[in-house]
C-alpha positions as CSV (number, residue, x, y, z in Angstrom):
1,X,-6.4,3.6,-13.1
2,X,-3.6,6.0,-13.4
3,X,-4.2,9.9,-13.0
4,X,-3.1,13.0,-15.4
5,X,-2.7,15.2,-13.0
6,X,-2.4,18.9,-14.2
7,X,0.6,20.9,-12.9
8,X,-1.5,23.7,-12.2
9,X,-2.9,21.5,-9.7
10,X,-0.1,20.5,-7.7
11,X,1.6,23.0,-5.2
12,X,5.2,22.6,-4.7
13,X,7.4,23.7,-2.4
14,X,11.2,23.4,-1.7
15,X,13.8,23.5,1.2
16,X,17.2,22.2,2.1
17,X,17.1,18.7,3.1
18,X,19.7,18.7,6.0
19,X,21.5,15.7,7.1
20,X,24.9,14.0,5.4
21,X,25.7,15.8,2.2
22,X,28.2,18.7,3.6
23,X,27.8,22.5,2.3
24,X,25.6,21.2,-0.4
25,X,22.9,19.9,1.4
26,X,22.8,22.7,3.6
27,X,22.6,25.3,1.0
28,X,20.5,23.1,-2.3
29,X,17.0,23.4,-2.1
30,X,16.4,19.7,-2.6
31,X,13.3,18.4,-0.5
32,X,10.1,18.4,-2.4
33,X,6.9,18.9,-0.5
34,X,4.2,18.3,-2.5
35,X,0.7,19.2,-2.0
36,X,-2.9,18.5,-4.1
37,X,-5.9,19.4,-3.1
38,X,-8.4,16.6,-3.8
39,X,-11.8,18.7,-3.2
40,X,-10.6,21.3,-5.6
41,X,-9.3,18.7,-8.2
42,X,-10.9,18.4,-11.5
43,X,-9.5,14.9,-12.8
44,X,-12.1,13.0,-10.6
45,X,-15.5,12.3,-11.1
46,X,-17.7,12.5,-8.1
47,X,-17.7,9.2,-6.6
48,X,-14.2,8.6,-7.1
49,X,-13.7,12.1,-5.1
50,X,-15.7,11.0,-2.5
51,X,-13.8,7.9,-2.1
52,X,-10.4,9.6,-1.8
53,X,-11.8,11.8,0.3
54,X,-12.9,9.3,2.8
55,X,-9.9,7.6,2.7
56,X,-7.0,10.1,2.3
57,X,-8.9,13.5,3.6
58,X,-9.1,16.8,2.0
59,X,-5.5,16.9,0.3
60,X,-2.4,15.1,0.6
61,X,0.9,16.0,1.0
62,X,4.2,14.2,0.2
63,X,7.8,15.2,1.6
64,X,10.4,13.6,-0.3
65,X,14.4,14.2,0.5
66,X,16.0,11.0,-0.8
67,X,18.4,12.3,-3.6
68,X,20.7,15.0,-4.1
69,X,19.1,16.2,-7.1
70,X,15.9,18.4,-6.9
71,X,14.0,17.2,-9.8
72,X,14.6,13.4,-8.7
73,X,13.3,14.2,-5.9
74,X,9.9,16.0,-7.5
75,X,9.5,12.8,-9.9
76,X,9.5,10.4,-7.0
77,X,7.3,12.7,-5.2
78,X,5.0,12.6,-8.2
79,X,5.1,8.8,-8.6
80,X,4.4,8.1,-5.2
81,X,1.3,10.8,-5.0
82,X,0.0,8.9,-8.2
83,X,0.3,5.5,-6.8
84,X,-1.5,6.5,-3.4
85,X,-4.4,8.2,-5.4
86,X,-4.3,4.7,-7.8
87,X,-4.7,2.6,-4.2
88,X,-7.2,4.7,-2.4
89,X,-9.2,4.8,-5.7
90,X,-10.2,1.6,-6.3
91,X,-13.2,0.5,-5.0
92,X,-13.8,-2.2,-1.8
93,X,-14.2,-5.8,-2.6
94,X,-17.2,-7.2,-1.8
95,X,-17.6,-9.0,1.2
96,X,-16.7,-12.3,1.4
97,X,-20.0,-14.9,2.0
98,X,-19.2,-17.3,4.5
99,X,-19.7,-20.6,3.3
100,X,-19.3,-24.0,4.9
101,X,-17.2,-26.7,4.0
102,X,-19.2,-29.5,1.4
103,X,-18.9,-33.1,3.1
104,X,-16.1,-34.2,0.5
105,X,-14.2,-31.8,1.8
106,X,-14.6,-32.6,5.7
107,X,-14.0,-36.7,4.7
108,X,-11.1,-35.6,2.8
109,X,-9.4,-33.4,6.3
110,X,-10.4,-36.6,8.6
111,X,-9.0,-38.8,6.1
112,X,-5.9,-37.4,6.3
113,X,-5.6,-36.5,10.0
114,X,-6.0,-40.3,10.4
115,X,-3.9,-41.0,7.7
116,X,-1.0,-38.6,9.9
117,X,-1.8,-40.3,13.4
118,X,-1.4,-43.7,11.8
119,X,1.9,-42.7,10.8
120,X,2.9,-40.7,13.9
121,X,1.8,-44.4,15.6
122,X,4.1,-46.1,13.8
123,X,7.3,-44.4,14.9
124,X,6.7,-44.9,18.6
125,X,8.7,-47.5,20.2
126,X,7.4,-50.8,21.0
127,X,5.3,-50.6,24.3
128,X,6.5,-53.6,26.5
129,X,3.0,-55.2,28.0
130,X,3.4,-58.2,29.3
């Protein structure tokens, strides 16, 4: 379930990312901070709005300041807002039934614990009772 996102829809911002780099870093406009507004968001049907929602809140917004390069920085920022709206989409398994084990199964476990302390027995040294 992957999203089209609009562009009009997303809200970017930009600032200098800081850290190792020199002059450029301090002066390049490289970290992306991206925000959407899922309330507001027309690509979502109702349900699947509600779900986000009640998993990821109102909006969500993603810093991203790994590369050097501005528009690397806005893809990965992209690709990681899709992936977290793909996640928080899909719906919840359904709970698993507890079920017991059939009496095959529960021969089958004895069986081999047996099987195991049989062998365990075997390697022991020689008890001397005389």
């Amino acid at each position: 379930m992957a999203f089209d996102i609009p562009e009009s829809e997303l809200e970017w911002r930009f600032d200098t990312s800081g850290g190792p780099g020199g002059q450029h870093a301090n002066r390049s406009n490289t970290r992306v901070e991206l925000r959407f507004d899922i309330e507001t968001s027309e690509v979502f049907d109702d349900e699947t709005r509600s779900r986000l929602v009640d998993r990821l809140g109102h909006s969500v917004r993603i810093s991203e300041r790994g590369s050097r390069s501005q528009a690397t920085n806005r893809e990965r920022a992209l690709q990681r807002l899709v992936a977290m709206l793909t996640e928080a989409a899909q719906p919840e398994p359904p709970p698993r039934r507890p079920t017991r084990p059939s009496r095959n199964a529960r021969q089958r476990r004895l069986s081999a614990k047996r099987s195991r302390s049989e062998t365990k027995r075997h390697r022991r040294r020689p008890s001397h009772e005389d």
